[in-house]
C-alpha positions as CSV (number, residue, x, y, z in Angstrom):
1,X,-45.3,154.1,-42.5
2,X,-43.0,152.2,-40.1
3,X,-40.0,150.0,-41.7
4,X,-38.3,147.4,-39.9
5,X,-35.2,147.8,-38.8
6,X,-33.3,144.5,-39.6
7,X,-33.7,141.9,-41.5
8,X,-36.0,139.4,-39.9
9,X,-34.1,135.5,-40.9
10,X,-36.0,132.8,-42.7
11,X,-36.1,131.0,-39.5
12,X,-37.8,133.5,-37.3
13,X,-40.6,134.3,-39.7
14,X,-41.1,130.4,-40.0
15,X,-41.1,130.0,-36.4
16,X,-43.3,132.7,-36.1
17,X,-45.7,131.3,-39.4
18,X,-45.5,127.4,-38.0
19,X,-48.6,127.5,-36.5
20,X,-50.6,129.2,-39.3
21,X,-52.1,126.2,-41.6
22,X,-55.9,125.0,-42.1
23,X,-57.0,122.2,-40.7
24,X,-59.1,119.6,-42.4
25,X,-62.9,119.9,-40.9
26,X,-63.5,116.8,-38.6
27,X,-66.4,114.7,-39.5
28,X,-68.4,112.4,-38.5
29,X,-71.1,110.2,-40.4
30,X,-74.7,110.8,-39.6
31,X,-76.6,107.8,-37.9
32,X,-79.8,107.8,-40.3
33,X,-78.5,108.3,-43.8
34,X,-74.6,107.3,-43.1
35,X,-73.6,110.5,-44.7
36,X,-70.3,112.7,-43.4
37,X,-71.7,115.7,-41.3
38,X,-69.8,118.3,-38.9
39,X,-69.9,116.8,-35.2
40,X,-72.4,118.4,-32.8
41,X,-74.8,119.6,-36.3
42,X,-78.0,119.1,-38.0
43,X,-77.1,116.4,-41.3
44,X,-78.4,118.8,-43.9
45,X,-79.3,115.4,-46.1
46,X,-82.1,113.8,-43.7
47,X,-82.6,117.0,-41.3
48,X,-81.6,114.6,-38.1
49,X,-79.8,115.4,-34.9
50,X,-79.4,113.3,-32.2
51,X,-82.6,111.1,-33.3
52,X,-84.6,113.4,-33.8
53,X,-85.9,115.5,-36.6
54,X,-85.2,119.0,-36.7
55,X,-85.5,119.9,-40.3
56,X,-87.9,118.9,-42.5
57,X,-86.1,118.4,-45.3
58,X,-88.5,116.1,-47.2
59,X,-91.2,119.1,-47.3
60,X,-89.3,121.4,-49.4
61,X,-88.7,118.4,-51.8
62,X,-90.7,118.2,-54.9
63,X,-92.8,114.5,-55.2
64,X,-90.2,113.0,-57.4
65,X,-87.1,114.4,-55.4
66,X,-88.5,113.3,-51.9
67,X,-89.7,109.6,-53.5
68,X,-85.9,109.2,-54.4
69,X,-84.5,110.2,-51.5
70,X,-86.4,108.3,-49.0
71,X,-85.3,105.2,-51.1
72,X,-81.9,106.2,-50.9
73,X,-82.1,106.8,-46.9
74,X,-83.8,103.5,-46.8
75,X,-81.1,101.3,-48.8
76,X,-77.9,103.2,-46.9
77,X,-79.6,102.6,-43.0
78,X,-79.8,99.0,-43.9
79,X,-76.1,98.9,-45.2
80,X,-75.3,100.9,-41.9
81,X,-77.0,98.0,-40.0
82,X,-75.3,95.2,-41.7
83,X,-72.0,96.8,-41.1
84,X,-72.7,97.4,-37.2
85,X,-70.8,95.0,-35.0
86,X,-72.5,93.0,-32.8
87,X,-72.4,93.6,-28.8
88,X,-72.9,91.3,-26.3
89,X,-75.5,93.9,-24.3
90,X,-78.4,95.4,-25.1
């Protein structure tokens, strides 16, 4: 088993542990249900990417869970709406 030689200083093995840290995860919130998602991923709440669907996440819901969560989707796109600013183009 090797042993060090000298004593390595406070300072060098902080210098050399400065750039170990975590990072809080970037997000981003999802277009159709307002909800925070990764960047560049599928929203695992309303299976959307990009506009489109990709998972069907409402078809592994039971009849109760899916009536629930379409109202919620419903009630938070209109918030989204009303909190949009308004732009001169298109």
């Amino acid at each position: 088993m090797a042993v060090p030689r000298h004593k390595h200083t406070r300072s060098s093995v902080g210098q050399r542990r400065m750039h170990i840290f975590v990072t809080p995860p970037t997000l981003t919130t999802c277009p159709k249900c307002a909800k925070a998602v990764r960047p560049h991923t599928v929203c695992q709440y309303c299976g959307f990417y990009k506009g489109k669907e990709v998972i069907n996440v409402m078809g592994t819901l039971a009849k109760k869970e899916k009536k629930v969560r379409e109202q919620e989707i419903k009630h938070t796109e209109k918030e989204h709406k009303k909190e949009a600013p308004m732009s001169m183009g298109k």
